[in-house]
C-alpha positions as a printed NumPy array, in Angstrom:
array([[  0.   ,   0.   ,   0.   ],
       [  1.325,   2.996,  -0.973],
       [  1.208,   6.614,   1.098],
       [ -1.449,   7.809,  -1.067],
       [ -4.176,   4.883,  -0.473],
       [ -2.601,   4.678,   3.196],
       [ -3.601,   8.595,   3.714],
       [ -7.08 ,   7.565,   2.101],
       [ -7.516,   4.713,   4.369],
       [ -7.155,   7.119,   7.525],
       [ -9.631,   9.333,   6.247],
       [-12.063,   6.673,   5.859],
       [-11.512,   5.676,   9.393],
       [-11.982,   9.276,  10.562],
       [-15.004,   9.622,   8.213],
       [-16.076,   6.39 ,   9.99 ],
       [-15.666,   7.809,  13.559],
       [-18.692,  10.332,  12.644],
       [-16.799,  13.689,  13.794],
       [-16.838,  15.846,  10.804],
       [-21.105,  15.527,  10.722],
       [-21.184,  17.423,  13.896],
       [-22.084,  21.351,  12.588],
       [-19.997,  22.397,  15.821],
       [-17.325,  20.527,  14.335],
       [-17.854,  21.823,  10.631],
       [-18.199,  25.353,  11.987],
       [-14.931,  25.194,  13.989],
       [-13.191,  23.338,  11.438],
       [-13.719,  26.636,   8.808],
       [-13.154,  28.938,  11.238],
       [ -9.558,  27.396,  11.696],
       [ -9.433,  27.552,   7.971],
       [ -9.701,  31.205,   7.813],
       [ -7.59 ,  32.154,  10.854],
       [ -4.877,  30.194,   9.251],
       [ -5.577,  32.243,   5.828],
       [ -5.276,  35.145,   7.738],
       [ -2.069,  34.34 ,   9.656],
       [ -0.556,  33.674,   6.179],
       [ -1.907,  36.141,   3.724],
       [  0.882,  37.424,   2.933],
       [  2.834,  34.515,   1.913],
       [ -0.262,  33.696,  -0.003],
       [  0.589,  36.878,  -2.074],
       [  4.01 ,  36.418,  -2.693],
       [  3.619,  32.987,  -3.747],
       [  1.005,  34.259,  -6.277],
       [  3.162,  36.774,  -7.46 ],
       [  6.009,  34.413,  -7.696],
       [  3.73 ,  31.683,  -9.941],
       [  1.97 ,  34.372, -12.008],
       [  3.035,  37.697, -11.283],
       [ -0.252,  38.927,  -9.99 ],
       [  0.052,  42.106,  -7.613],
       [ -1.06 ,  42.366,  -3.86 ],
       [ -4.359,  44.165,  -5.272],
       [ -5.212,  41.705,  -7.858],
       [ -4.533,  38.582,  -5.559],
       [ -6.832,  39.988,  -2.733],
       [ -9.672,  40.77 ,  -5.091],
       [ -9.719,  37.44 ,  -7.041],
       [ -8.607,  34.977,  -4.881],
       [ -8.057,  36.128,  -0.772],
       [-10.78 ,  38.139,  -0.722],
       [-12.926,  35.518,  -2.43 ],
       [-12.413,  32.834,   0.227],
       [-12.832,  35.241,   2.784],
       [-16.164,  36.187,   1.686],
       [-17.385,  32.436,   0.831],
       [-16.233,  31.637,   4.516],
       [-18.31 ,  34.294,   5.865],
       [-20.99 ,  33.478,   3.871],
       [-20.929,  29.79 ,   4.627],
       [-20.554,  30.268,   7.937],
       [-23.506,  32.131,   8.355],
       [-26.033,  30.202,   6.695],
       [-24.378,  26.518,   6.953],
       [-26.884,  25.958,  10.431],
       [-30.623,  26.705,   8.452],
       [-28.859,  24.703,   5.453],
       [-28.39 ,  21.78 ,   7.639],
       [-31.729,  21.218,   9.163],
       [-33.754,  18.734,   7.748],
       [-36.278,  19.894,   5.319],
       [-40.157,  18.963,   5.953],
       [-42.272,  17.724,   2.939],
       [-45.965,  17.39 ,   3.021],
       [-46.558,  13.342,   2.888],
       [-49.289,  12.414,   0.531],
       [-52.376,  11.085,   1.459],
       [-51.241,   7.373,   0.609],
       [-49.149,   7.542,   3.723],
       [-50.46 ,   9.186,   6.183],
       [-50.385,   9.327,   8.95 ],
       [-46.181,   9.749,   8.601],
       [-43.631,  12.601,   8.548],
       [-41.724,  13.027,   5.144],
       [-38.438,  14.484,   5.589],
       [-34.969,  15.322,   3.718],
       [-31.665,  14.981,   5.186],
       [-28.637,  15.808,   4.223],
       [-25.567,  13.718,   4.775],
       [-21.706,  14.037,   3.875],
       [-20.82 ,  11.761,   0.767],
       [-17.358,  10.489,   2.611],
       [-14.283,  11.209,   1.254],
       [-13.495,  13.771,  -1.299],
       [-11.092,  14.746,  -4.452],
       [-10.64 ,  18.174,  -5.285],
       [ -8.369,  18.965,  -8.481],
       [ -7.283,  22.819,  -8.411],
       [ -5.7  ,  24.308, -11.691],
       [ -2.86 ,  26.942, -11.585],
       [ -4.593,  29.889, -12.594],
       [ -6.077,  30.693,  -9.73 ],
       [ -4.741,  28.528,  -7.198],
       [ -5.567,  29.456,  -4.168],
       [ -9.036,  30.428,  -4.549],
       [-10.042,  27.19 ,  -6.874],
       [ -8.782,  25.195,  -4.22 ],
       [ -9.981,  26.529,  -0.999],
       [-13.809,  27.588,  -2.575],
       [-14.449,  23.576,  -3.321],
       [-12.7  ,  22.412,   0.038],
       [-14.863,  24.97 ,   2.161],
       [-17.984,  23.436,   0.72 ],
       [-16.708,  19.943,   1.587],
       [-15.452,  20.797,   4.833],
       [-18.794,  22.347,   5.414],
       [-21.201,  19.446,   4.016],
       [-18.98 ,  17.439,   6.401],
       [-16.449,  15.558,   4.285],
       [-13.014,  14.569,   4.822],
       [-10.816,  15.972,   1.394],
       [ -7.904,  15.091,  -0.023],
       [ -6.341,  18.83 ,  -2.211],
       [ -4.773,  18.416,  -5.242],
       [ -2.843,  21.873,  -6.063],
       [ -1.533,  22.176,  -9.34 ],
       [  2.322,  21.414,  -9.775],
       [  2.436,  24.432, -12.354],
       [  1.871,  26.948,  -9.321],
       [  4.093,  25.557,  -7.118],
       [  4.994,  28.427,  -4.45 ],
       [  0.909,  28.481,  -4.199],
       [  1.056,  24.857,  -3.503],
       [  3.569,  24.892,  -1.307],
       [  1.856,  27.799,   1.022],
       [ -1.769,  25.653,   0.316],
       [ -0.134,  22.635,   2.645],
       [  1.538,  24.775,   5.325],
       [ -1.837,  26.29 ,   5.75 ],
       [ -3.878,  22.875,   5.692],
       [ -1.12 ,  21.21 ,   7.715],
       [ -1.745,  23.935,  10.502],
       [ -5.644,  23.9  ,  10.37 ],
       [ -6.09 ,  20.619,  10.533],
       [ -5.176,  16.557,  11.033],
       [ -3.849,  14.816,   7.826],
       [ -6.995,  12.463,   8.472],
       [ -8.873,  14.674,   8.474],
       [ -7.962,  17.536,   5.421],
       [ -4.812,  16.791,   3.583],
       [ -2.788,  18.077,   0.59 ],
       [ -1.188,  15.813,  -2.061],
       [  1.725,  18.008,  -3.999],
       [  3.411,  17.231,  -7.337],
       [  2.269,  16.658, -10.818],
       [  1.608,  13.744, -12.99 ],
       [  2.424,  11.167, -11.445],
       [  0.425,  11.992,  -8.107],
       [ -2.428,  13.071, -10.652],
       [ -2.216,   9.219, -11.892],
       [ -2.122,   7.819,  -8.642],
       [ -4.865,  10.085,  -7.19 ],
       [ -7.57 ,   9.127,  -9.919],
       [ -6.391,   5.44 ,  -9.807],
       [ -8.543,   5.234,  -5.985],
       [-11.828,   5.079,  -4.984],
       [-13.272,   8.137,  -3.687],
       [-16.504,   9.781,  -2.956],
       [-16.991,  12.883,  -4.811],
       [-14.174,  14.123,  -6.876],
       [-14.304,  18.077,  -7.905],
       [-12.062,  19.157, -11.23 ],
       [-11.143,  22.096, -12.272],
       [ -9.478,  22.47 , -15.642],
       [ -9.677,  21.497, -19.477],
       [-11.498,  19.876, -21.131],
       [ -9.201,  16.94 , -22.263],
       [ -8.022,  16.623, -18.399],
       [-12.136,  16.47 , -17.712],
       [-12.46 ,  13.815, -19.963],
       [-10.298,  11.408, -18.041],
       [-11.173,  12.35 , -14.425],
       [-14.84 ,  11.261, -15.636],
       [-13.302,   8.139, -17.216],
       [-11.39 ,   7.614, -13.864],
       [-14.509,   8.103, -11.78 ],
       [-16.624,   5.903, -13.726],
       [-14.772,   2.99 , -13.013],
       [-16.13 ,   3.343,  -8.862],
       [-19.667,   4.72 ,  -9.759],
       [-17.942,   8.056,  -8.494],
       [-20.368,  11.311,  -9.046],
       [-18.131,  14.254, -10.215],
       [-17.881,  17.916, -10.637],
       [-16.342,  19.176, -13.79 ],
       [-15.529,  22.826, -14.132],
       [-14.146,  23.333, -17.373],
       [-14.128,  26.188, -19.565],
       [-14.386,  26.824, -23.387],
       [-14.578,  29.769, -25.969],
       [-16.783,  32.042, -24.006],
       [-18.286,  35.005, -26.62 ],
       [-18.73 ,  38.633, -25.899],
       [-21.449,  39.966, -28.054],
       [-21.519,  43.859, -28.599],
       [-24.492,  45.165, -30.391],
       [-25.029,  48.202, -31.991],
       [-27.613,  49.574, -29.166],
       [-24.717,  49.396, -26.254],
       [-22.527,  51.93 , -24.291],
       [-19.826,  51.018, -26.77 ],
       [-17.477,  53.258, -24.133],
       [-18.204,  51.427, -21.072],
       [-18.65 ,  48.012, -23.237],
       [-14.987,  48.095, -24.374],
       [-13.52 ,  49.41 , -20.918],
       [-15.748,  46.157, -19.078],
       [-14.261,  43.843, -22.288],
       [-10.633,  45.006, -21.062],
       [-11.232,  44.38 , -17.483],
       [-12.536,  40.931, -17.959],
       [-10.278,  39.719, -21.033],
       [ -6.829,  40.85 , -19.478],
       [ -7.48 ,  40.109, -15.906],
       [ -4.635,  37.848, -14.852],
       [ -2.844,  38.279, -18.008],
       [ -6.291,  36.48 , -19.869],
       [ -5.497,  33.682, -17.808],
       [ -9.148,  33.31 , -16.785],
       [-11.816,  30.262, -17.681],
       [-14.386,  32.638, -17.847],
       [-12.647,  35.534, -19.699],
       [-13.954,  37.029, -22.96 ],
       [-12.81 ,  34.259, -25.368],
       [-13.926,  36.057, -28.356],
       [-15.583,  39.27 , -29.727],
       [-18.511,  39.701, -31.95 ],
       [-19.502,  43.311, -32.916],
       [-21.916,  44.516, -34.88 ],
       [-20.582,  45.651, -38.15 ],
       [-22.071,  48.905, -38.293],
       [-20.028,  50.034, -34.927],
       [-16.677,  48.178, -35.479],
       [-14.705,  51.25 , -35.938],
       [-15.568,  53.616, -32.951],
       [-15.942,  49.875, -30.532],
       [-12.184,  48.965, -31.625],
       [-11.304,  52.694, -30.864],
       [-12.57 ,  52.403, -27.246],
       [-10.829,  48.945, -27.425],
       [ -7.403,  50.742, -27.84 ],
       [ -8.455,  53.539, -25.247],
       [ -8.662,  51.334, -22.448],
       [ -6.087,  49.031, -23.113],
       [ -3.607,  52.307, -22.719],
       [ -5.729,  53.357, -20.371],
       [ -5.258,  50.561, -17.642],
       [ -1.982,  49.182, -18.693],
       [ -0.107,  51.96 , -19.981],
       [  1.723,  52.496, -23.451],
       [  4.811,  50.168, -22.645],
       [  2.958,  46.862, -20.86 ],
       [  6.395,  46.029, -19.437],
       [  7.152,  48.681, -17.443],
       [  3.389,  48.082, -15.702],
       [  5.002,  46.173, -12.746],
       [  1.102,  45.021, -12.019],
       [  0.803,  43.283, -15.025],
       [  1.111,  39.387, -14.829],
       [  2.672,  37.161, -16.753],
       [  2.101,  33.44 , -18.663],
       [  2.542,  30.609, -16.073],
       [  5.262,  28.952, -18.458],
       [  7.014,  28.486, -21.551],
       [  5.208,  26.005, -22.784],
       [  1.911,  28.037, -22.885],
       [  3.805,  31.067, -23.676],
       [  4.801,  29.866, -26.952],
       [  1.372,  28.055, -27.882],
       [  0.419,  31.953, -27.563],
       [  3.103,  33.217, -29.833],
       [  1.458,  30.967, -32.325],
       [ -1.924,  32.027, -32.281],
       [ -0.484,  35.366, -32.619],
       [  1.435,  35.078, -35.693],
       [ -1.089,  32.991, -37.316],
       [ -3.806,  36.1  , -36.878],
       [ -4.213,  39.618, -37.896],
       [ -2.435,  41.311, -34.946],
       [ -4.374,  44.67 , -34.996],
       [ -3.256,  46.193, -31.578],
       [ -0.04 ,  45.206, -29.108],
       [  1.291,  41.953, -30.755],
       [  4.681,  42.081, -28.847],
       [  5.886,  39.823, -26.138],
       [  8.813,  39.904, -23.23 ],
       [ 10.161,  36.244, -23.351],
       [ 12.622,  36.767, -20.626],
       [  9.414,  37.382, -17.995],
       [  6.805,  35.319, -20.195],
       [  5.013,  38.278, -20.619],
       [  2.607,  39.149, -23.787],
       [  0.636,  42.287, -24.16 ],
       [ -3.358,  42.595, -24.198],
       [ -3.141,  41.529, -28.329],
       [ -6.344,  42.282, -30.216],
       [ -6.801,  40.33 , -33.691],
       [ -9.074,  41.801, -36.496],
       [-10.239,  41.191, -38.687],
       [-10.482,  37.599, -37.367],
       [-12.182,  34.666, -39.229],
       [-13.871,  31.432, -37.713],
       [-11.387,  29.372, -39.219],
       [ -8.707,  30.921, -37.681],
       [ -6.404,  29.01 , -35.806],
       [ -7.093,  31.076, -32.665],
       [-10.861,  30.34 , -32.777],
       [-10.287,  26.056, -32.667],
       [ -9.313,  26.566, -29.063],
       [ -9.427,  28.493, -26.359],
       [ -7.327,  31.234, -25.773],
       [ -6.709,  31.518, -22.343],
       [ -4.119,  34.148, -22.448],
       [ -4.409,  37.902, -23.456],
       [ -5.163,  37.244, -27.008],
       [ -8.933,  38.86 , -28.727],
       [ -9.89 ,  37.731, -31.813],
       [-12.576,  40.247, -33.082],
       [-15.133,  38.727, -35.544],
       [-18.241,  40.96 , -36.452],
       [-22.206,  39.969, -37.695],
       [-24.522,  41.941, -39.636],
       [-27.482,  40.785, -37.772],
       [-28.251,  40.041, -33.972],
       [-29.743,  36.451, -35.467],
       [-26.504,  35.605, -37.1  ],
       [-24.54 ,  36.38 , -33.925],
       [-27.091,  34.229, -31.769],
       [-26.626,  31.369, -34.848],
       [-22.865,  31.994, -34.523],
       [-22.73 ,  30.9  , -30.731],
       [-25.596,  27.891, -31.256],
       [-23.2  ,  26.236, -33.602],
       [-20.38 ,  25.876, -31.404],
       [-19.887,  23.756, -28.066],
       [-22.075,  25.324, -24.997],
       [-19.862,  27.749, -23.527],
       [-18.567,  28.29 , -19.813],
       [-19.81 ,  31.813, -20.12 ],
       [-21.57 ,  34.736, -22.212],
       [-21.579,  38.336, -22.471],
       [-23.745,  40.115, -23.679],
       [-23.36 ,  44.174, -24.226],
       [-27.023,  46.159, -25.721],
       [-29.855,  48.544, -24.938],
       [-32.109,  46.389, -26.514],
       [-34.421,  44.84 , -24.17 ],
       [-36.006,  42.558, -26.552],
       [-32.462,  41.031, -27.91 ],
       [-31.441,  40.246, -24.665],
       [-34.196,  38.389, -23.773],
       [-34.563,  36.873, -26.876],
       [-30.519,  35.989, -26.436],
       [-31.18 ,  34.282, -23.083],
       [-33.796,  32.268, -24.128],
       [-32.362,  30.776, -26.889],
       [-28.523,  30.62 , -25.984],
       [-27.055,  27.828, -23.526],
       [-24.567,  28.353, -21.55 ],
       [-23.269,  27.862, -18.063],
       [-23.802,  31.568, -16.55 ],
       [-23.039,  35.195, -17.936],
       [-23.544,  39.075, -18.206],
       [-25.762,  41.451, -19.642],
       [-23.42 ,  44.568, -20.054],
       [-20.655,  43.708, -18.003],
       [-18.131,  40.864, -17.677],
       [-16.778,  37.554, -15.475],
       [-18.7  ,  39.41 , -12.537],
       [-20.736,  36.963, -11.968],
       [-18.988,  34.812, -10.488],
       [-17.813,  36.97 ,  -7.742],
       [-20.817,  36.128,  -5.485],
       [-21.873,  33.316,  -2.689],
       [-25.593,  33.966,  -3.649],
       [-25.148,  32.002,  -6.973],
       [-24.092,  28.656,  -8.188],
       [-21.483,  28.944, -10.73 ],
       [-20.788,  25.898, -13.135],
       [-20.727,  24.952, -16.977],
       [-23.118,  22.841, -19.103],
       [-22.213,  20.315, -21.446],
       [-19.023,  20.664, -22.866],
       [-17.797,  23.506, -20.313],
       [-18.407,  21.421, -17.193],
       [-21.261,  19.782, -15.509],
       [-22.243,  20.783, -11.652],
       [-21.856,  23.894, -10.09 ],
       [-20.456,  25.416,  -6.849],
       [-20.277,  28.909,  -4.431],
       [-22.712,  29.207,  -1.396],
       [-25.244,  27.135,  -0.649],
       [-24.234,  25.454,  -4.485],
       [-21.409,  24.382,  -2.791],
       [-22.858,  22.564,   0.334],
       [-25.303,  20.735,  -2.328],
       [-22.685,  19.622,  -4.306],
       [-20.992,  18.181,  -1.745],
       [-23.852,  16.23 ,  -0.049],
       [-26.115,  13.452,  -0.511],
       [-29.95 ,  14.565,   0.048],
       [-31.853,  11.504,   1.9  ],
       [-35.454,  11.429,   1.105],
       [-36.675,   9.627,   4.733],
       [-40.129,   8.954,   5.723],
       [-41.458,   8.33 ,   9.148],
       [-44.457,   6.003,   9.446],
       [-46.977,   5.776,  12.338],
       [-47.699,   2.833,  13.962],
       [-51.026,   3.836,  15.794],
       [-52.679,   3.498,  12.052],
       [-51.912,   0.94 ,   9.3  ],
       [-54.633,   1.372,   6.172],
       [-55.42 ,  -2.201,   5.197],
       [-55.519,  -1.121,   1.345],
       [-51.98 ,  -2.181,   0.104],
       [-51.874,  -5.621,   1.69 ],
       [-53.023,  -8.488,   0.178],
       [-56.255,  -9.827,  -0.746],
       [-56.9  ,  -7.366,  -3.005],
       [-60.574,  -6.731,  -4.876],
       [-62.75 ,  -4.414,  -6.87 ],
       [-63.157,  -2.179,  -3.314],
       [-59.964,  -1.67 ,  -2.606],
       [-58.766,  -0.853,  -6.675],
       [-62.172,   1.907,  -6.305],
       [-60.201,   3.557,  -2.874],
       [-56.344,   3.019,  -4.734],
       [-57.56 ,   5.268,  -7.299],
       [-59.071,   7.7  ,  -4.971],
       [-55.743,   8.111,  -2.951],
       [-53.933,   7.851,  -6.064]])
């Protein structure tokens, strides 16, 4: 037995022991979490700026500050979520109590990716910790000052038994998804999705996928083209466009191209300066090896603003492409770096065809005045959450389950999303023994069919 199914082994045995279903227990357990964020926050943000070369303020607002809120948030509303829920019994039963309980699924798996590692592992792992779970982290090896800081914090908060952190890459990735576990909760691509659900198939394991995909931005000719460019800017180039739910693509309406991509250049000089590499907030690629898939999609495209890179810091700037085409090598995947094609339609139907076509995406943004196109938009589009004149915002609340749907992810998570996700709802119901209605037993007759279909 090696250390990994030995470590899973004592966390069944905890499990076993009944501790972590307490909600004194749960409740404890993520207040240690957050006084041990706290103690460390600012290792947290070196380590970030060390893996990605995000700044103090961009750390706090997309990952600290996250987790501190979805504590906060959990914490206040994990005692109402755990009672059991009432359900009127029908008449067939009475007299009995119908109930729904909610009960930990075991052990858990949670896969974090390296572009936001510390807040995409710590959101998943405070809904476990709060359904009751015991979890086994997974940080990504590409972030690996984040990963280190991840298990000092874990180690200090709690018993290996109890929470633990696996490090390293491939190999530990193998060995992970090679064991039985409960629940298992991926973040990442697509192709990696594909073979954590293969993986998890082989124990009956449910999973959560949270993917990603080419998300569109679609600016008609009714919006704020100003503020629609400056939000575009903000949500594309935020961590360097290292972002699963950043603006994958543009489509604007042909008759406003000129003065949107105008705006488009505004802001970009606006928030990051004239020379991108003397903007010491600006981060960089997590590594060469997605660095130079970049370069590609660059020279393979119309490079119509910024185009230049800084290979000595891995370090591209915000690159807008137009006019782009949907055979273009940078629309067969997604970007995921601070690269914007810019395609436009004549019509708002052939923009709403041009999405339909392609696989669901993780996200959509929408930018108009038009009342009647957006809801005409949402009714007809799928995808796994959005904006109407603003982007990635949406995400950035407690109050709403985020997730993907089909090919961007399955399942979703934040707030109460998260406790769900992470339990197993027990329909229960509590018969009477004072009463026991003769009509279900055998012999049956014409009578008893006559009051069946009456209760029935």
């Amino acid at each position: 037995m090696n250390e990994i199914e030995e470590l899973i082994k004592r966390q069944r045995s905890f499990y076993r022991k009944s501790r972590t279903k307490s909600l004194g227990f749960r409740l404890k357990a993520l207040g240690r979490l957050e006084t041990a964020v706290r103690m460390h926050e600012e290792s947290i943000e070196t380590a970030l700026q060390k893996d990605l070369g995000k700044s103090g303020f961009e750390s706090y607002m997309t990952e600290v500050g996250m987790v501190y809120s979805e504590l906060r948030y959990i914490r206040r509303h994990l005692r109402l979520w755990n009672m059991d829920h009432e359900i009127l019994s029908p008449l067939a039963q009475f007299p009995s109590r119908s109930f729904v309980r909610s009960e930990p699924y075991g052990v858990v798996l949670i896969m974090a990716p390296w572009n936001y590692p510390f807040m995409l592992s710590l959101e998943p792992l405070i809904g476990a910790i709060a359904a009751g779970n015991c979890c086994i982290v997974k940080p990504s090896a590409y972030a690996p000052h984040t990963s280190s800081i991840l298990s000092v914090i874990l180690k200090e908060a709690f018993p290996e038994q109890y929470v633990a952190v696996i490090e390293g890459g491939r190999k530990e990735n193998t060995e992970l998804l090679e064991q039985r576990f409960d629940y298992i909760f991926f973040t990442g691509g697509v192709d990696v999705g594909k073979l954590v659900m293969e993986k998890a198939a082989a124990h009956l394991t449910p999973v959560t996928l949270e993917l990603g995909g080419k998300s569109p931005c679609i600016v008609e000719k009714s919006a704020d083209l100003n503020m629609a460019a400056k939000r575009l800017i903000f949500g594309k180039f935020l961590n360097s466009g290292q972002t699963c739910v950043a603006p994958d693509y543009v489509l604007v309406q042909e008759s406003v191209k000129e003065k949107f991509l105008i705006y488009v250049k505004k802001w970009i000089v606006r928030m990051f300066g004239e020379d991108i590499f003397q903007n010491a907030d600006y981060p960089r690629i997590i590594n060469e090896k997605h660095f130079k898939r970049l370069l590609n999609l660059i020279e393979d495209g119309n490079v119509l603003i910024g185009g230049r890179y800084q290979e000595e810091t891995l370090q591209i700037e915000p690159t807008i492409l137009y006019p782009a085409d949907s055979k273009d090598p940078v629309m067969q995947e997604e970007v995921f770096g601070p690269i914007l094609p810019v395609l436009t339609f004549a019509s708002a139907e052939e923009a709403i065809q041009f999405v339909a076509d392609r696989e669901k995406p993780l996200a959509l943004y929408l930018f108009t005045q038009n009342r009647q196109l957006e809801k005409k938009l949402l009714r007809e589009l799928s995808f796994g959450g959005g904006c109407v004149n603003d982007t990635i915002i949406h995400l950035a609340t407690s109050r709403m389950g985020f997730g993907g749907v089909g090919s961007s992810g399955m399942g979703s998570y934040h707030g109460k999303k998260s406790y769900e996700t992470f339990t197993h709802q027990k329909s229960i119901v509590k018969k009477s023994t004072l009463i026991d209605l003769p009509i279900r037993y055998q012999p049956y007759g014409s009578e008893k069919k006559r009051l069946l279909k009456f209760f029935l």
